[in-house]
N, CA, C and O of each residue as an XYZ file, in Angstrom:
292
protein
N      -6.665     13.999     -8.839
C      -6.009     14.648     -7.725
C      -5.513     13.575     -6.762
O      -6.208     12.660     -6.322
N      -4.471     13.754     -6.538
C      -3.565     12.726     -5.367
C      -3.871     13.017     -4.264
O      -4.549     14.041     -4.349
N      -3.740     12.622     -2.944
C      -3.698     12.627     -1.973
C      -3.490     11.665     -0.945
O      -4.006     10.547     -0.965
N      -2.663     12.131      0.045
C      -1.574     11.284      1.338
C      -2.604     11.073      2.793
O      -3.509     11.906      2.743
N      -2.658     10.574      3.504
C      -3.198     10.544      4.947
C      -2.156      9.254      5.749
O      -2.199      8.025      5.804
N      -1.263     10.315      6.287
C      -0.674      9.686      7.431
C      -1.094      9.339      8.807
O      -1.591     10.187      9.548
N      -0.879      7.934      9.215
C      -1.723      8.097     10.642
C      -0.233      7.652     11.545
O       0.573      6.735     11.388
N      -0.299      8.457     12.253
C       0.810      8.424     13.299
C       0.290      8.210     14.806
O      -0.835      8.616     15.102
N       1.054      7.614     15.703
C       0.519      7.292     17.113
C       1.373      5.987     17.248
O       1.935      5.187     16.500
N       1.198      6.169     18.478
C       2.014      4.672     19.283
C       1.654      3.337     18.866
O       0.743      3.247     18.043
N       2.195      2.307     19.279
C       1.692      0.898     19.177
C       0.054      0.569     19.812
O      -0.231      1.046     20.910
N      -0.546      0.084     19.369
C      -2.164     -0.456     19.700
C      -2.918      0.391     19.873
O      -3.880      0.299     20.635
N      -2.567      1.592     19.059
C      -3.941      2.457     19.038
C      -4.605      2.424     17.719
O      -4.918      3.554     17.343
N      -4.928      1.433     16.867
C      -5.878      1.075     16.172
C      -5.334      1.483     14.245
O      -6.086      1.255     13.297
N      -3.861      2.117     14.095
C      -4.169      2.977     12.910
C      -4.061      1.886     11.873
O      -4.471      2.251     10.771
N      -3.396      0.013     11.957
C      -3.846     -0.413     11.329
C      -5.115     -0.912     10.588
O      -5.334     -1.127      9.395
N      -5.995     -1.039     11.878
C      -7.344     -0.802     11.905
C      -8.209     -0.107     11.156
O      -9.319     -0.289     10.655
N      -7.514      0.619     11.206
C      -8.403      2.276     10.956
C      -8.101      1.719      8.984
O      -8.956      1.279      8.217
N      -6.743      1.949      8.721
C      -5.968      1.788      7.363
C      -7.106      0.480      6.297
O      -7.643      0.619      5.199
N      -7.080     -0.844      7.386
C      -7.944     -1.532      6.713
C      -9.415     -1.607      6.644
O     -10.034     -2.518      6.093
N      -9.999     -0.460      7.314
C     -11.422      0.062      7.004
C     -11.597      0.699      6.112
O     -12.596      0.625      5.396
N     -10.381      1.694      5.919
C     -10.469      2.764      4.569
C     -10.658      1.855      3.589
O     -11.610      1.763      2.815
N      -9.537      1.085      3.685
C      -9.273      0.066      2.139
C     -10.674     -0.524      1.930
O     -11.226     -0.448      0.832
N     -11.296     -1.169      3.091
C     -12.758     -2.273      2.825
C     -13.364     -1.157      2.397
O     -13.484     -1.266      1.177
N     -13.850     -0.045      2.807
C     -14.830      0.511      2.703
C     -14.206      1.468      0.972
O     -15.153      1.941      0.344
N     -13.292      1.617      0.553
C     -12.818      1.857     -1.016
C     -13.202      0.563     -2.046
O     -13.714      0.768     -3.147
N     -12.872     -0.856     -1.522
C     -13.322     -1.709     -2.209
C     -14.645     -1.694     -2.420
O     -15.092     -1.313     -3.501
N     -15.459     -2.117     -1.392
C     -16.648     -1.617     -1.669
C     -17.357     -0.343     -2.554
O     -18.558     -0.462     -2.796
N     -16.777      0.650     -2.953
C     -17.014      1.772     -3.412
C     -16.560      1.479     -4.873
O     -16.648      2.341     -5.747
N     -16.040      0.150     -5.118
C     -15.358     -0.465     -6.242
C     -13.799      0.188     -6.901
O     -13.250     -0.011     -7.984
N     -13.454      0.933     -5.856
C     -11.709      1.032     -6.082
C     -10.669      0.280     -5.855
O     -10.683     -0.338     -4.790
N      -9.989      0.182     -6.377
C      -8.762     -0.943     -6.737
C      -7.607     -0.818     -5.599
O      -6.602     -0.164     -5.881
N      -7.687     -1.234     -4.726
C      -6.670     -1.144     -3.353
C      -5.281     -1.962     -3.313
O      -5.036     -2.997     -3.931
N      -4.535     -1.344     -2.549
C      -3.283     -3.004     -2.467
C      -3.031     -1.859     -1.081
O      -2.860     -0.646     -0.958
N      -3.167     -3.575      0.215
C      -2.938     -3.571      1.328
C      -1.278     -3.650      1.529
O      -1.216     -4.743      2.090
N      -0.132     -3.268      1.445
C       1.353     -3.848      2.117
C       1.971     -3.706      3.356
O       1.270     -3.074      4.146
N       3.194     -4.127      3.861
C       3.811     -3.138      4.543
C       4.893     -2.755      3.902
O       5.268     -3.352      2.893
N       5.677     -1.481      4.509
C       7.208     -1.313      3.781
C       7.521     -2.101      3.912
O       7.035     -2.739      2.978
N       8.380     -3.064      4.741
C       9.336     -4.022      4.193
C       9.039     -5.182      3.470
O       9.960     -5.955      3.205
N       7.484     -5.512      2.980
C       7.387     -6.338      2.472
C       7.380     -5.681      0.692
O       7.675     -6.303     -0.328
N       7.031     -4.557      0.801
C       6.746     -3.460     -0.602
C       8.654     -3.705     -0.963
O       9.098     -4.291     -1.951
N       9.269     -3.231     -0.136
C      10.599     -2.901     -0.565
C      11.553     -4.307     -0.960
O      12.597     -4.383     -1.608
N      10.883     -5.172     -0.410
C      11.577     -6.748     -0.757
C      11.047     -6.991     -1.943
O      11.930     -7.376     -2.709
N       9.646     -6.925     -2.618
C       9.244     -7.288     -3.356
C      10.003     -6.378     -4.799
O      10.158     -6.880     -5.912
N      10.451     -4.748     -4.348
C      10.905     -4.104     -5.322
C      12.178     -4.513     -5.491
O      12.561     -4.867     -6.606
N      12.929     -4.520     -4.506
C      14.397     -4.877     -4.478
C      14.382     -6.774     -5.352
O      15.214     -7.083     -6.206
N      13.312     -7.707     -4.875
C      13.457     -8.613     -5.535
C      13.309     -8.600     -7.505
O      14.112     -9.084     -8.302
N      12.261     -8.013     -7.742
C      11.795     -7.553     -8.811
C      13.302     -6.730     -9.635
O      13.752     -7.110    -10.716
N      13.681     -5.961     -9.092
C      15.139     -4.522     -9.778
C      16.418     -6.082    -10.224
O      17.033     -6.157    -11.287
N      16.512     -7.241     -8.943
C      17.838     -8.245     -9.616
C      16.980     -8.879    -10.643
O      17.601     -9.167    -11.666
N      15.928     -9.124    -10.646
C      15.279     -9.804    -12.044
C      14.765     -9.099    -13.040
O      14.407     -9.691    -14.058
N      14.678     -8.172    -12.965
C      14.782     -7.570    -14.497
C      13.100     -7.036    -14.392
O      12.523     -7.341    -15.436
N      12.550     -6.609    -13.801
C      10.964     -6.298    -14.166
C      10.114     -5.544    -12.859
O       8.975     -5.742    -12.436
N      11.427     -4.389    -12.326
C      10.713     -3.793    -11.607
C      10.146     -2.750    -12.044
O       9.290     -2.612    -11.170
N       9.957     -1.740    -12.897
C       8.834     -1.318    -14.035
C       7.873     -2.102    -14.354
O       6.821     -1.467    -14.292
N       7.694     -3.244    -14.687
C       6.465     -3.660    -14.354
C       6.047     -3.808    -13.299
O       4.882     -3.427    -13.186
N       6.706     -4.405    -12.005
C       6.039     -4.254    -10.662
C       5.946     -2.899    -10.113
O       4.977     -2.633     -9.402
N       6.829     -2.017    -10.355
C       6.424     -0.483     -9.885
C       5.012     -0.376    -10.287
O       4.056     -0.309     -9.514
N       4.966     -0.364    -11.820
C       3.871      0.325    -12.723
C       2.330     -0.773    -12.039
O       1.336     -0.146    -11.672
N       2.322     -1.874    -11.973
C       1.455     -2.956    -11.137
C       0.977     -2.727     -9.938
O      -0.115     -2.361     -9.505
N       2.200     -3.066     -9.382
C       1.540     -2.992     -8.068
C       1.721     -1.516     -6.942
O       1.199     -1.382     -5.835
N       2.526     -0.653     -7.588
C       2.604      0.611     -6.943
C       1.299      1.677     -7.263
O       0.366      1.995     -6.525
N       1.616      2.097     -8.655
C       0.856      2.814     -9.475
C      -0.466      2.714     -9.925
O      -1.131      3.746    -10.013
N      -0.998      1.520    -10.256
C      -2.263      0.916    -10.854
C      -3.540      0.718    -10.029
O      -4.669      0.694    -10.519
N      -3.150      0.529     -8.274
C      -3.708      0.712     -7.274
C      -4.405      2.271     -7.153
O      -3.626      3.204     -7.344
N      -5.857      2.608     -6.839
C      -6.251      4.317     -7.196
C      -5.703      4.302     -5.262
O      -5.418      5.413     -4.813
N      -5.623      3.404     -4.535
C      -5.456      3.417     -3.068
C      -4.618      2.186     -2.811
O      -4.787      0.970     -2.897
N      -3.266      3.327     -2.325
C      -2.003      1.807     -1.863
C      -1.919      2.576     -0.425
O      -1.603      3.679      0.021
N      -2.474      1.109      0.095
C      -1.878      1.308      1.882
C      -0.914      0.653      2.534
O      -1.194     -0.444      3.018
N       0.505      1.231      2.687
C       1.633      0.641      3.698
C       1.509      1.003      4.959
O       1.316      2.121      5.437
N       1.644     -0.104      5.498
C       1.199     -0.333      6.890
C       2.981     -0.527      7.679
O       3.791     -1.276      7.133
N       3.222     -0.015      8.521
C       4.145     -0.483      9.362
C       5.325      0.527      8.719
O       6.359     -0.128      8.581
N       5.462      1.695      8.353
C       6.303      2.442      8.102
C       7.412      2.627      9.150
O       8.337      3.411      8.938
């Protein structure tokens, strides 16, 4: 079963914070995490699509993660 948790709120009220507790406290629980932000997720895809192997980086680093957190939407 999938599931989303958006945290919304202004600047310096903690939701990066919050985002990288979930993740520590999933690692610990021994789940497979990947910390990003969008524009660093979307450079890495857009870099990956002119070289030929963004199916493997989709399928890697999007998909393979049981918990992907983008930070800075």
């Amino acid at each position: 079963r999938n599931e989303n948790i958006v945290l919304l709120g202004p600047s310096g009220v903690g939701k990066t914070h919050l985002a990288i507790a979930m993740g520590y406290e999933a690692v610990r629980a021994g789940i497979k995490v990947r910390f990003t932000t969008a524009a660093d997720l979307l450079l890495q895809l857009s870099t990956e699509q002119r070289q030929g192997r963004y199916k493997t980086t989709l399928q890697r680093g999007v998909m393979a993660p049981r918990l992907l957190i983008i930070d800075e939407i």
